[in-house]
MARKOL-530775 format. One record per residue (C-alpha): x, y, z; chain; residue number from 1; residue in three letters. Coordinates in nm, 3 decimals, decimal comma, always signed. Layout:
<rs>
- X/Y/Z/A/NUM/ALA $
...
</rs>
This chain:
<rs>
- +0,670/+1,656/+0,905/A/1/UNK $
- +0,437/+1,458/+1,115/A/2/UNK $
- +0,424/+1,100/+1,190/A/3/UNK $
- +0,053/+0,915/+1,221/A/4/UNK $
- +0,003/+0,567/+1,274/A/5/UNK $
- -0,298/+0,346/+1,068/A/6/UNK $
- -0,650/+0,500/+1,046/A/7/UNK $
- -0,521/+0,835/+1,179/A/8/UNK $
- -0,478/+0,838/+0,770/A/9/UNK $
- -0,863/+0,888/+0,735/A/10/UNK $
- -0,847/+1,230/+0,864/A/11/UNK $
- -0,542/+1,383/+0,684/A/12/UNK $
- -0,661/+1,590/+0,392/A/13/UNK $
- -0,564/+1,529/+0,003/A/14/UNK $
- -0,369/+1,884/+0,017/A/15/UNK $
- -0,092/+1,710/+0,209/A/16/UNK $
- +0,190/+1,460/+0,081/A/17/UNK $
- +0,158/+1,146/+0,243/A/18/UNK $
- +0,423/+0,878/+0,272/A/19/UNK $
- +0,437/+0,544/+0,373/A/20/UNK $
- +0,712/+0,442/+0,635/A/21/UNK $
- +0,760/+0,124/+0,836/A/22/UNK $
- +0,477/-0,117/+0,948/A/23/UNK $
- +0,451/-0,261/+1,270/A/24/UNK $
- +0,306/-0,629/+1,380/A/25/UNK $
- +0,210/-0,626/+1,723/A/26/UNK $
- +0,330/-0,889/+1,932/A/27/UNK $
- +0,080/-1,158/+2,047/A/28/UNK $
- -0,151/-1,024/+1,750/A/29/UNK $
- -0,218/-1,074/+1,374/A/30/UNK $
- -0,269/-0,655/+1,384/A/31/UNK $
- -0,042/-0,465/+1,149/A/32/UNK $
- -0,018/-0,119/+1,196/A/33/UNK $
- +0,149/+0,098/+0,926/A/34/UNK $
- +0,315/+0,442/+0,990/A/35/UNK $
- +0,310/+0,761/+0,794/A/36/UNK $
- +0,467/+1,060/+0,737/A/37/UNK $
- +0,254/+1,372/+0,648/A/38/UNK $
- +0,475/+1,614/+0,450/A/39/UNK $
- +0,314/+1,968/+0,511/A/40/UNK $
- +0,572/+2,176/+0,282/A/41/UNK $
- +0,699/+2,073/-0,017/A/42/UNK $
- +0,907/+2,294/-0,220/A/43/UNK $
- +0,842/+2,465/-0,526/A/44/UNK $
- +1,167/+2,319/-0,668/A/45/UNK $
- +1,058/+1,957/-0,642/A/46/UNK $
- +0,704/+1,997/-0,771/A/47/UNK $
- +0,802/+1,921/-1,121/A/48/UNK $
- +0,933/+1,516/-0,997/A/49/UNK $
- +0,694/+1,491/-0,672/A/50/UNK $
- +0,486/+1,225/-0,829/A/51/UNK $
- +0,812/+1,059/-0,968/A/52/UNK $
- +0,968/+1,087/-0,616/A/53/UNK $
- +0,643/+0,974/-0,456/A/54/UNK $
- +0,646/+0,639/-0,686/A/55/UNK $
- +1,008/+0,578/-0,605/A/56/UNK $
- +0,940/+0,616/-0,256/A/57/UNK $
- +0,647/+0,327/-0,268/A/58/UNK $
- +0,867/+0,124/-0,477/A/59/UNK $
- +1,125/+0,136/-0,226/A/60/UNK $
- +0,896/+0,050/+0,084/A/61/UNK $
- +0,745/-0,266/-0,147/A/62/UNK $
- +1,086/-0,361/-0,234/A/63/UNK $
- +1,209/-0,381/+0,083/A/64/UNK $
- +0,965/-0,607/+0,183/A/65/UNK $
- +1,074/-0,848/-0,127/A/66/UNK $
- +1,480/-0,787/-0,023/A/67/UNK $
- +1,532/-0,643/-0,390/A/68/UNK $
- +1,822/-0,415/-0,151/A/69/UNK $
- +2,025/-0,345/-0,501/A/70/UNK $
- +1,680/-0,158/-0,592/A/71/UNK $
- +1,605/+0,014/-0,215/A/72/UNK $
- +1,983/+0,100/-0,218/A/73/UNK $
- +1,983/+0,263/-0,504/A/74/UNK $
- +1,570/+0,427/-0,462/A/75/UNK $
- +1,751/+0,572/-0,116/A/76/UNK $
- +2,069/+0,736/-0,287/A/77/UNK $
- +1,826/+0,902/-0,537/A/78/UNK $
- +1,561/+1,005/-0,258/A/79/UNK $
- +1,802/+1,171/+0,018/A/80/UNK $
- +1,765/+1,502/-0,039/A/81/UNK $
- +1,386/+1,533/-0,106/A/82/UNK $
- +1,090/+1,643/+0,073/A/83/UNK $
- +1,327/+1,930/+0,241/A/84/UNK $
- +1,550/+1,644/+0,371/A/85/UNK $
- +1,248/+1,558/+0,604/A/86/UNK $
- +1,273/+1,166/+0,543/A/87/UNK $
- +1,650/+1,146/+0,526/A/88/UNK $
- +1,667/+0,999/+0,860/A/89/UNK $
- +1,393/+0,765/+0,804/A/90/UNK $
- +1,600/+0,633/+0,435/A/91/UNK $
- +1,959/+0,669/+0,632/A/92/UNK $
- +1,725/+0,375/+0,897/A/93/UNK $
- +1,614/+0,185/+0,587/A/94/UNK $
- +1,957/+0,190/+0,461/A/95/UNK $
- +2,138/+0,120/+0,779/A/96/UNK $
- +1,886/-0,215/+0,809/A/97/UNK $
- +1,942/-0,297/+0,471/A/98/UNK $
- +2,343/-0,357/+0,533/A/99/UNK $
- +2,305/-0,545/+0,863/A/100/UNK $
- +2,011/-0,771/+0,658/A/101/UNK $
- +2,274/-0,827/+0,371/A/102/UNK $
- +2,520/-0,962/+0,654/A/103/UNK $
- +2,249/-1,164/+0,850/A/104/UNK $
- +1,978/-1,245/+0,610/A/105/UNK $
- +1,610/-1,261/+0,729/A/106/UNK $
- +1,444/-1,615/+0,783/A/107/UNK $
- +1,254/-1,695/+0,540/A/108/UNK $
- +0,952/-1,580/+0,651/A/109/UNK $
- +1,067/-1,211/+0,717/A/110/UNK $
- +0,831/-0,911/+0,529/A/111/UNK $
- +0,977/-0,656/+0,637/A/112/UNK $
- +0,763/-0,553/+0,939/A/113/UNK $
- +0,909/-0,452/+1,274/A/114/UNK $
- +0,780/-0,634/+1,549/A/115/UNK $
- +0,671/-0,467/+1,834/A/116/UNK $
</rs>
């Protein structure tokens, strides 16, 4: 798996499974930059549900921006395991953010971006 950041996207051929991870708003700036991960090697095994998984995985990443955490809770249980376990760190993240939100919940202008 390899992580590339915004336009980097433009250059990453249609062969390749391409999922979207966090987005970043840059301090000081109205820029957004949104990070990706680029899945070389998917297994034959999951071929049969990768556009299923793929959906899932978007719905969870738009869901989490709209604090639906029931849904991304339940999106993460049913992803870990995919894409060769490549993302599991990146879902056990969402899902370790998604209990200290429920404790502490986001102003209300929170979207789910990480400031940096």
């Amino acid at each position: 798996m390899n992580i590339i950041f915004g336009e980097a996207t433009k250059h990453v051929p249609n062969s390749y499974t391409m999922l979207q991870l966090d987005t970043f708003r840059i301090a000081n700036h109205d820029q957004l930059i949104t990070s990706w991960c680029v899945l070389e090697q998917i297994s034959l095994a999951e071929f049969p549900m990768l556009e299923h998984k793929k959906k899932l995985h978007n719905d969870l990443m738009q869901q989490y921006c709209c604090r639906n955490w029931d849904f991304c809770l339940a999106a993460i249980k049913s992803l870990m395991g995919s894409w060769n376990c490549e993302v599991d760190s990146f879902y056990e993240e969402i899902e370790n953010r998604i209990f200290r939100l429920i404790q502490l919940p986001p102003a209300d202008n929170w979207d789910g971006c990480l400031i940096r």
